[in-house]
ZAMARGU-4260 file (C-alpha; in steps of 0.2 Angstrom, whole numbers, plus 5000, padded with zeros to 4 digits):
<rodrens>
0) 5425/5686/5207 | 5427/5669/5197 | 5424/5651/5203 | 5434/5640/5190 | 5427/5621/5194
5) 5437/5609/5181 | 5427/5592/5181 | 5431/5575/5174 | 5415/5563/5171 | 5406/5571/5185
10) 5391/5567/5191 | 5376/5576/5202 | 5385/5582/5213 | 5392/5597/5202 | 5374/5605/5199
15) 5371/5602/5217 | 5383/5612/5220 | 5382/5623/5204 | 5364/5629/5211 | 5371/5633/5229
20) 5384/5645/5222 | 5373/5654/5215 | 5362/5654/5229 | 5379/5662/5238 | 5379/5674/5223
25) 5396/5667/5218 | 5398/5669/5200 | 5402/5669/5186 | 5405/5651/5186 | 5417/5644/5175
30) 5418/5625/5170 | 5430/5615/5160 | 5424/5597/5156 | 5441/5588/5153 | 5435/5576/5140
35) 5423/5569/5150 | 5415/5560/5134 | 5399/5561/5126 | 5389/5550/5142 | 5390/5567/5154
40) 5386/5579/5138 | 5372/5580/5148 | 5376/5586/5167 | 5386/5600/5157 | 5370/5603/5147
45) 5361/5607/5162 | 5375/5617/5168 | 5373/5629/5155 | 5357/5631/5156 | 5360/5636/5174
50) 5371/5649/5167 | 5385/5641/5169 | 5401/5645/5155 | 5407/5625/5149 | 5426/5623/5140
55) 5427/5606/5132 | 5443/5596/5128 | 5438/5582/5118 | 5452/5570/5127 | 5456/5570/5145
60) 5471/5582/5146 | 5472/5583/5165 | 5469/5595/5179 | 5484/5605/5178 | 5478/5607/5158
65) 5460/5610/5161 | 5463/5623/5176 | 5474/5633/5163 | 5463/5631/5150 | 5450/5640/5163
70) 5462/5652/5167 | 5467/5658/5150 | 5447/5661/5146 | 5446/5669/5160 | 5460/5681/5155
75) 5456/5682/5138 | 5436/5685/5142 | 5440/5697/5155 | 5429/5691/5167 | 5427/5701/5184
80) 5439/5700/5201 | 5450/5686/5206 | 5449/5668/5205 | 5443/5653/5218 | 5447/5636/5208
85) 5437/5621/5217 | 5435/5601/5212 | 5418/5597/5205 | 5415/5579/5218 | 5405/5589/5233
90) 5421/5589/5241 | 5422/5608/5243 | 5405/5615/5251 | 5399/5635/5246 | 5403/5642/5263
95) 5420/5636/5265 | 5423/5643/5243 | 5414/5661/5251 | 5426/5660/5266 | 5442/5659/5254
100) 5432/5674/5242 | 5433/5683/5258 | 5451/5680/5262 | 5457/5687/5244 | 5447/5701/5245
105) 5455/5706/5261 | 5474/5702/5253 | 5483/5720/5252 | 5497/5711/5239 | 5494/5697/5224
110) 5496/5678/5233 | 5486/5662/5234 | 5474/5658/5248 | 5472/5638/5251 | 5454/5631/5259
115) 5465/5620/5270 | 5458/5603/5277 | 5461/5596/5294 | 5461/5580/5292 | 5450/5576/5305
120) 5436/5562/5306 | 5434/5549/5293 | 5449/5553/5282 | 5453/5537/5269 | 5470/5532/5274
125) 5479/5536/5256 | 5471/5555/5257 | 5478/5556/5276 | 5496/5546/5271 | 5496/5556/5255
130) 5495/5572/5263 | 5509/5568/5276 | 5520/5564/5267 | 5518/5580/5255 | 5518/5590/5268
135) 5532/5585/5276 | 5541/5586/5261 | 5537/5601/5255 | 5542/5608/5273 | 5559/5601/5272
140) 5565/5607/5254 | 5559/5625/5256 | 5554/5629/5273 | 5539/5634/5273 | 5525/5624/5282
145) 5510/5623/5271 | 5495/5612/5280 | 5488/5605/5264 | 5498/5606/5250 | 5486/5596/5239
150) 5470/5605/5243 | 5458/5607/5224 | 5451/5623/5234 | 5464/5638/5229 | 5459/5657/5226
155) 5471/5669/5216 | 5474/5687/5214 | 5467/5693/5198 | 5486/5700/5194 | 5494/5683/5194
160) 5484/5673/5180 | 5496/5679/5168 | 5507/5668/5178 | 5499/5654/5181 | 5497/5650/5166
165) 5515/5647/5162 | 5518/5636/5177 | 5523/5616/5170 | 5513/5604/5175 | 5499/5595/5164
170) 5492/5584/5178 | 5489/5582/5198 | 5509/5590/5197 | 5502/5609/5194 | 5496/5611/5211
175) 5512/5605/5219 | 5525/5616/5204 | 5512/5631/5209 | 5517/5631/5225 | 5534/5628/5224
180) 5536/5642/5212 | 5524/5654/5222 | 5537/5652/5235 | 5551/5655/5224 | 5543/5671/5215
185) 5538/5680/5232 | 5519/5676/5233 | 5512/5674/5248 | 5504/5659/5253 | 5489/5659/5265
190) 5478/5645/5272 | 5458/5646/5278 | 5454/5628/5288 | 5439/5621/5280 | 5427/5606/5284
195) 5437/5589/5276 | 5424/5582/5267 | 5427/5562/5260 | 5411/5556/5250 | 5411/5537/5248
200) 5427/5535/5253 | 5435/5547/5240 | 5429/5534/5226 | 5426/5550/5216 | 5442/5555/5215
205) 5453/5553/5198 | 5472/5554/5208 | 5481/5537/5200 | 5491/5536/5217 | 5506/5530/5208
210) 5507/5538/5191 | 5500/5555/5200 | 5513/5553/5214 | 5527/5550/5205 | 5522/5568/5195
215) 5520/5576/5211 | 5536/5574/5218 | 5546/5573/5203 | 5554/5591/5205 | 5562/5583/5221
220) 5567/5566/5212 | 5575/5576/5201 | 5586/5587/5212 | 5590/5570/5220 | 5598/5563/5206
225) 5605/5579/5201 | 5613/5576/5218 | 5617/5559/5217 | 5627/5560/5201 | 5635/5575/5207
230) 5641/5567/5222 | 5649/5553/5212 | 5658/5563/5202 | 5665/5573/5220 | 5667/5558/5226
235) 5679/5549/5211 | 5689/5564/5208 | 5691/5569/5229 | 5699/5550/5231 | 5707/5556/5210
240) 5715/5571/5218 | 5718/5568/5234 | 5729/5550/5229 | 5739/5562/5217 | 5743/5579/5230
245) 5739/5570/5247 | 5734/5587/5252 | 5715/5585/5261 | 5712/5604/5258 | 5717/5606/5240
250) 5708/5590/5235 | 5691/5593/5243 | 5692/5612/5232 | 5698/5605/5215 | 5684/5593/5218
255) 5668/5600/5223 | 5674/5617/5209 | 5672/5603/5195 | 5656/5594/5200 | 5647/5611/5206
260) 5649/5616/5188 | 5640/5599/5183 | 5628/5601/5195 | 5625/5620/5191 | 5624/5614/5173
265) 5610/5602/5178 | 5600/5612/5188 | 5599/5626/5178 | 5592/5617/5164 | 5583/5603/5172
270) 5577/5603/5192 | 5571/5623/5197 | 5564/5629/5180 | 5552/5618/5171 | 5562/5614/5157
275) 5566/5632/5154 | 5585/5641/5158 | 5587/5654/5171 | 5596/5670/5169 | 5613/5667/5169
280) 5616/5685/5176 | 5604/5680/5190 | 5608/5663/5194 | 5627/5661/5193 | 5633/5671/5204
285) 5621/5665/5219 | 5626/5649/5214 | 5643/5650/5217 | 5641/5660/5232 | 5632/5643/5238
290) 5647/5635/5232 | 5659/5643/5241 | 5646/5642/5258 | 5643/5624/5254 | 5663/5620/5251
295) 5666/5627/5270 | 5655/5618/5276 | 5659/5599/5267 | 5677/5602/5273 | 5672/5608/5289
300) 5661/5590/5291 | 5673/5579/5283 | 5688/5586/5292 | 5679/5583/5309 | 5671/5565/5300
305) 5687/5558/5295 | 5703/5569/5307 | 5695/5567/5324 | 5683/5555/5324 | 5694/5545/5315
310) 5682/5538/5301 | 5686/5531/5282 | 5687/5546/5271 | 5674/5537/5259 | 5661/5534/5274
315) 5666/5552/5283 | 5661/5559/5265 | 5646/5548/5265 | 5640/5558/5281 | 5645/5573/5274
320) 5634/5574/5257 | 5618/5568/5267 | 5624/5584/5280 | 5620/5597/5267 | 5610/5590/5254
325) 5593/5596/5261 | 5601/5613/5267 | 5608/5613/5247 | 5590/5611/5239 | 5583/5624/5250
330) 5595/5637/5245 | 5592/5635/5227 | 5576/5631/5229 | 5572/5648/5237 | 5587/5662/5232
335) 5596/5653/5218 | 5584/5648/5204
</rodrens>
């Protein structure tokens, strides 16, 4: 076993807790100082000395950067069983780090175990908001239900650092793009409750709450806007086709075929893969099956909408696209991409 702890300008409370790790016996202890700068050259010192490996970047990179940097040494050195990542501000206390050493040891296939907060007692109201709303989003867009999605305390099977390491993400965003691709690729995702521990009221914390958040939840904001053009394009040529064949049928088809191979387009390049293009092989035909599932259904709705409970065809296919948007993400999300 591994604990990785990346660590920007930290202060005593990382040997604190450096020294009871060892006193749990969890080691080797790997630490990445994330440019930190040459005033905390000397808690890694100490670190070192207390046996501790230290990988410097000379700039602040970020934690998505700095836990792949730890990962990579850790692959690459060969170091011994699987991995518990863990924040350096005291936030994560030895017993709970054993309990989630425990958990992957007793894992019969690779997957993520996540020390879990409750959120109970003295919680500063961005960390408690934050997590709500994450949560709750997460939830809704792949349907799973994930307690704490933004927890710093993660363990992983040795098998998967491979994988990790290609995961996007340079900041607070990696956490969030990990578990949305664990889900995606099969892992399984575990959670251990542990204490919830806020020190001065989270002050320590380095999350910019609108320039982290915006990261976070960009892999939604862009299927959103995916969507969103994609919808106007349905929209124009629906009214396009429709004025031109006065057929309701044939008109909602000719429509949805040419902005579903726009939004394919997008998607597949874009929203589900980091920048990188899925298989065509893989991805096409699932697509289009959704296509065709999707297409039933927005006929279905905007044929009840607009014939029987008489409503405009431009608000009836106003109701319709908010129907099946988040039913659409979650299907890519989880068989299509």
């Amino acid at each position: 076993m591994t604990i990785l702890i990346p660590a920007y300008e930290p202060d005593e409370r990382l040997l604190e807790l450096i020294v009871q790790l060892h006193n749990y016996r969890l080691e080797p202890i790997v630490l990445v100082d994330d440019g930190s700068g040459p005033a905390y050259r000397g808690v890694f010192d100490m670190a070192e000395a207390f046996g501790c490996t230290v990988l410097t970047h000379e700039v602040n990179l970020g934690k998505g950067r700095a836990l792949k940097t730890g990962l990579r040494h850790i692959r690459e050195a060969g170091l011994p069983g699987d991995v518990v990542c863990a924040d350096s501000d005291g936030q994560h206390l030895p017993h709970d780090i054993r309990r989630i050493v425990e958990a992957l040891q007793k894992q019969a296939a690779p997957g993520i175990v996540l020390g879990s907060r409750r959120f109970t007692g003295a919680v500063p109201l961005r960390s408690r908001f934050g997590n709500s709303v994450t949560r709750t989003v997460f939830s809704l867009t792949t349907g799973t239900k994930i307690y704490d999605t933004q927890t710093g305390l993660r363990g992983f099977s040795l098998p998967m650092l491979d994988w990790l390491c290609q995961i996007p993400g340079e900041r607070f965003e990696y956490e969030m793009n990990m578990l949305l691709a664990a889900h995606r690729e099969g892992y399984t995702i575990t959670e251990e409750y542990i204490d919830t521990v806020y020190l001065d009221d989270n002050k320590s914390s380095h999350f910019r709450p609108l320039a982290d958040s915006f990261r976070i939840y960009l892999p939604i904001l862009m299927f959103s806007t995916s969507s969103l053009l994609s919808a106007l394009l349905d929209f124009t040529l629906l009214f396009l086709f429709q004025s031109l064949s006065h057929n309701l049928f044939l008109s909602v088809v000719a429509a949805r075929l040419c902005s579903s191979v726009f939004n394919y387009s997008l998607n597949r390049r874009y929203v589900f893969t980091g920048g990188k293009r899925s298989s065509l092989q893989k991805s096409l035909p699932k697509y289009f099956a959704l296509v065709i599932l999707v297409l039933l259904f927005n006929y279905g709705l905007l044929y009840f909408y607009n014939e029987k409970l008489i409503i405009p065809l431009a608000a009836a296919k106003l109701l319709t696209e908010a129907s099946i948007f988040l039913f659409s993400y979650w299907v890519q999300r989880r068989f299509v991409y």
